[in-house]
N, C-alpha and C positions, 0 to 999 in steps of 0.2 A: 352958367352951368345949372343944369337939373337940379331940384331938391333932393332926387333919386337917381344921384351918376350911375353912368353905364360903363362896364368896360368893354372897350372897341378893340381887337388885333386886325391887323394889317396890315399885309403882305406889301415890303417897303417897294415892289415895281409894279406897284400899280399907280398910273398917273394920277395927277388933276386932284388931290386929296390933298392938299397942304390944306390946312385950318379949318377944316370942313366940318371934320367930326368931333371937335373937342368941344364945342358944346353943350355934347352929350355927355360928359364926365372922363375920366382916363382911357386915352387912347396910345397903344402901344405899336408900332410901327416896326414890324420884327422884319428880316429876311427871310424868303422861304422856309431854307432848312432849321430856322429860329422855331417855323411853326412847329409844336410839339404837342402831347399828351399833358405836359408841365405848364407850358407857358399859356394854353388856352382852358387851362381847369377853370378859370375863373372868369371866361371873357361870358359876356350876353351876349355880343356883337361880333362875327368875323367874317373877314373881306379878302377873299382869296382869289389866286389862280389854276392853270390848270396843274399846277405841280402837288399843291396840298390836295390832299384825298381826306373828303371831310364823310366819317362814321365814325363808327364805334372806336376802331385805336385810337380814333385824335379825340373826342369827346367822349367815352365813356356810356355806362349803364343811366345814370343819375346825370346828362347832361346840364346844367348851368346856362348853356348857349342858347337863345329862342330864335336867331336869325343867320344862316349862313348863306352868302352872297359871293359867287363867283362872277369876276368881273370879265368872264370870257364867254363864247359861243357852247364852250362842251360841256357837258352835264356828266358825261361819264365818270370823272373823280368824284362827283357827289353822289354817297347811297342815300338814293330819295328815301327806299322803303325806310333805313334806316331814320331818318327825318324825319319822316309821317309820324311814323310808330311815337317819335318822343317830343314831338309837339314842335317839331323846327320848323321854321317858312324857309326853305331854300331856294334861291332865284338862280339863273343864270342871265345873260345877254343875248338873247337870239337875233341874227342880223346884224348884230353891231358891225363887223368885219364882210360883211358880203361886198364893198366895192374892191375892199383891198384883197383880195382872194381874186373876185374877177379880175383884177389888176396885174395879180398875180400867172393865173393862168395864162392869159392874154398874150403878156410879157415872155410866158417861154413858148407860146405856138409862134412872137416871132422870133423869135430865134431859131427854129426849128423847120418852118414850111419852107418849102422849094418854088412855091406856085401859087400862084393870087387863092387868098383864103376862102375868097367865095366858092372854089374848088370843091373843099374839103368837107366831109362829113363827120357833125361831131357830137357824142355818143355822151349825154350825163343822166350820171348813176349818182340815185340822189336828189330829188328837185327842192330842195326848200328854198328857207332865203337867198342863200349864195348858188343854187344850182338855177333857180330862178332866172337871177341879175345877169348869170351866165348866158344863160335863155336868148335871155333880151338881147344882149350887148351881140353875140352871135348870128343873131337873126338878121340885127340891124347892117351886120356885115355882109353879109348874104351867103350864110351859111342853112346847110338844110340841117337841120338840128331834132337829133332822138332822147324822148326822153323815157327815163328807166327809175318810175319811183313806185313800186307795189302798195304801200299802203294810200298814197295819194289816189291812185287810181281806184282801189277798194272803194275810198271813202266819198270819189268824187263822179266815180266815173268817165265815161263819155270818150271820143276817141283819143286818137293822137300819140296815146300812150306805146312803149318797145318794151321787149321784153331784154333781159340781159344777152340771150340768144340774140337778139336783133342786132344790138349794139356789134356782139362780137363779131357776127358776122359784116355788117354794113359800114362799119363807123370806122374813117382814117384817123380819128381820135378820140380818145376815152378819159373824161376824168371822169373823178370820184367824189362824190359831197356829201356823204351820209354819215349820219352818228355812226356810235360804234355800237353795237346791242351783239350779246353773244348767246343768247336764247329766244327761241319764240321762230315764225315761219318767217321774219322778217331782219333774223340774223345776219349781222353786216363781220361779225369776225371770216376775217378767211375770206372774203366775200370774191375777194379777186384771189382765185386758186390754183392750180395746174389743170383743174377742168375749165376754169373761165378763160386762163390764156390757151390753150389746148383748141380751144375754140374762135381764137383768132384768124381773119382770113384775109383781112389787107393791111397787116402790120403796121396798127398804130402807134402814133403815139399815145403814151400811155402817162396819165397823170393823177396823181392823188395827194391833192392838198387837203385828207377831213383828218383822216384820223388812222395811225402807223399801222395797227392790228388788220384792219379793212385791206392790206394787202400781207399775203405768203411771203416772208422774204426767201423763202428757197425756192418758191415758182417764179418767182420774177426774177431773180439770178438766172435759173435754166433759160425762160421766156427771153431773157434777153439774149444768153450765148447760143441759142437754137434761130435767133431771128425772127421772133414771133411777134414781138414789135421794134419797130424802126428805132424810135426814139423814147426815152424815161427821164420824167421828172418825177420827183420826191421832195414834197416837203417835211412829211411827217412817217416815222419811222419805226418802224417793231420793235421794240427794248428800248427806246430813245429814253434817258439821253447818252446811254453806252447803244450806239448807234452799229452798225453792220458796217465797219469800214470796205469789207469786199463788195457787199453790193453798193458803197458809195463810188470807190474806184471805176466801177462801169455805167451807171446812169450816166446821161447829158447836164444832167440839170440837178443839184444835191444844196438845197438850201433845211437851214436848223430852226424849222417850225415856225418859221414868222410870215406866212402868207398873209395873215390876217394884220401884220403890222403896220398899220396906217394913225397916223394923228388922229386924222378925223372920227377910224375907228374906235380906239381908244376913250375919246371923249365919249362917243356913243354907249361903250361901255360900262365906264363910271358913269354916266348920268343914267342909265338904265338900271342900275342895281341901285345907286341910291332912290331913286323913284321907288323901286319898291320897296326898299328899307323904309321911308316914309311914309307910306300907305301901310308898314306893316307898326311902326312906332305910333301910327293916330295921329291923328289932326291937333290934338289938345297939346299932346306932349311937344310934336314939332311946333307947334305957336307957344309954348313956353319957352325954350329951347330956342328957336329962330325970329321967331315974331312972322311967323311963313307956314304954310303946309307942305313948301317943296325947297331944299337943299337947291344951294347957286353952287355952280361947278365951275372955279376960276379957271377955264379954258374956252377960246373961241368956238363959237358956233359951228357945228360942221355942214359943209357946204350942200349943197344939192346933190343927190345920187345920180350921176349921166343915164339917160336913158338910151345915149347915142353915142359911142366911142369910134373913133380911126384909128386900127393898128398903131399904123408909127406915131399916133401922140402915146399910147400908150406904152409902147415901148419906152419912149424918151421919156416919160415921166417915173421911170424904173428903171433901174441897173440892177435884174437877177442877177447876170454873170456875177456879178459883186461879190453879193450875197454867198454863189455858189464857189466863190474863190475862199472866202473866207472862211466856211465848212472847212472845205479840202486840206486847208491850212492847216487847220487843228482841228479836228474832229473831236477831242478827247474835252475841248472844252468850249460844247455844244450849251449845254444852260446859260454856263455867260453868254454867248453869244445870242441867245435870246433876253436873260434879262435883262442885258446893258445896248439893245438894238439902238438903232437912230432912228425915230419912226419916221417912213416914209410919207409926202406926200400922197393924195387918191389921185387916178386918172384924170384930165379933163374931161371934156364934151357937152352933150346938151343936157342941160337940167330936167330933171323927172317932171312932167305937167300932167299933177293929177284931181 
């Protein structure tokens, strides 16, 4: 232990942390709804998910806290400004989950096509890490693939790039991979509205595994009973986790936010936010502390990201339906169902050679 213990809060479902951090001085291992105003007055250290919403009601004017670390892809529950302004390092995990997401995706276009997938055109809104891997894995199937990310293209240029017009008009399927931002020209609330599906013209399918706000649930209820897309997956949800039971009733596909629930991602996650707890803790104090600069994450290595998938392994190494049955079941108790998942397996294929 430290000459100068830390005290650590930590969101009890998040893997791979048994004996990690105590170390560091008292580590408290709460359940989400454990996280409070009360129980983290006093923490240096917190390691959350997307349920805690880390500012000002959970920490305070006078925060205590120097480091808070979401062990997930979304940064939306964390107010950076808030952060910045009082001196917090806030990290998230970007990419940790993009095979399990393409996994995801994947998994309900087979379920859903009628006709060899090299047919089909498919439309993503959103290109980062997980709209990327999308990319690839699609391409590699021989799919002609549009892509729809504004600020990439600002920033980067050059051709190739759709507009969301393009999508709606050309694209036999559409997901969605983008944060959620509800200000600025690159606003993603609403983003799929009754003008986007309005503008639908070969009734896609329609998928949004990033983030619930990013779709209207009242345009996509019409959208769907008007015919304007064929088929609707949903992983993540507007008001979740008191979820839209009507618009669950009509979607095809109605799973409770665990696209990204893969093992492998997982580990990816905890070892990515402790990496930066430890770059943000100093070299000195981690080698008092560890006799190391870098924290061991007692979980196995995560394997290679495929750079090359076949539908039906992919399907076979996933059971949505599952997933979507066990929704349906209970919808009312949608958070357990996420933080007591069974993490899945990632797809096979060929290893990333880079």
């Amino acid at each position: 232990m430290l000459s100068r213990p830390l005290n650590v809060v930590v969101d009890s479902h998040i893997p791979y942390l048994e004996g990690v951090l105590e170390p560091l001085g008292d580590v408290r291992v709460l359940a989400p709804e454990q996280i409070t105003a009360e129980t983290v007055a006093d923490a240096d250290i917190l390691l959350v998910r997307t349920r805690t919403k880390v500012g000002r009601a959970l920490l305070g004017d006078n925060p205590r806290c120097s480091f808070a670390g979401t062990c997930t892809i979304g940064f939306d529950h964390i107010d950076a400004a808030y952060c910045q302004s009082h001196g917090i390092t806030a990290v998230n995990a970007p990419g940790c989950n993009a095979p399990a997401v393409a996994q995801y995706v994947f998994a309900a276009i087979a379920q859903l096509i009628n006709r060899p997938v090299d047919q089909y055109v498919l439309g993503i809104v959103g290109v980062g890490n997980i709209g990327r891997l999308v990319q690839k894995w699609a391409e590699g199937l021989g799919m002609r693939v549009l892509l729809c990310d504004p600020p990439r293209q600002r920033r980067e240029g050059g051709d190739g790039w759709s507009t969301l017009d393009d999508i709606a008009r050309e694209a036999d399927i559409v997901t969605f991979h983008t944060p959620l931002t509800r200000e600025g020209e690159d606003a993603t609330y609403h983003l799929a509205d009754g003008t986007f599906f309005g503008k639908l013209r070969r009734a896609p399918i329609f998928i949004n595994a990033s983030r619930g706000p990013v779709t209207d649930n009242n345009a996509l209820k019409e959208a769907i009973k008007r015919g304007l897309v064929s088929h609707t997956v949903i992983d993540v949800w507007e008001g979740e986790p008191s979820i839209d039971t009507d618009l669950l009733d009509i979607v095809d596909i109605g799973t409770p936010h665990i696209a990204g629930y893969s093992a492998p991602g997982k580990v990816r996650a905890t070892t990515m936010v402790l990496d930066a707890l430890a770059r943000h803790l100093g070299p000195e104090l981690m080698r008092e502390a560890y006799g190391s600069e870098r924290f061991t994450v007692p979980a196995p290595e995560p394997p290679a990201v495929p750079s090359i998938v076949r539908l039906p392994q992919v399907a076979r190494s996933y059971d949505i339906m599952a997933d979507d049955a066990l929704l349906r079941r209970s919808p009312s108790t949608f958070e357990a169902l996420r933080d007591y998942y069974a993490l899945r397996p990632e797809a096979p294929g060929k290893p990333k050679v880079d």
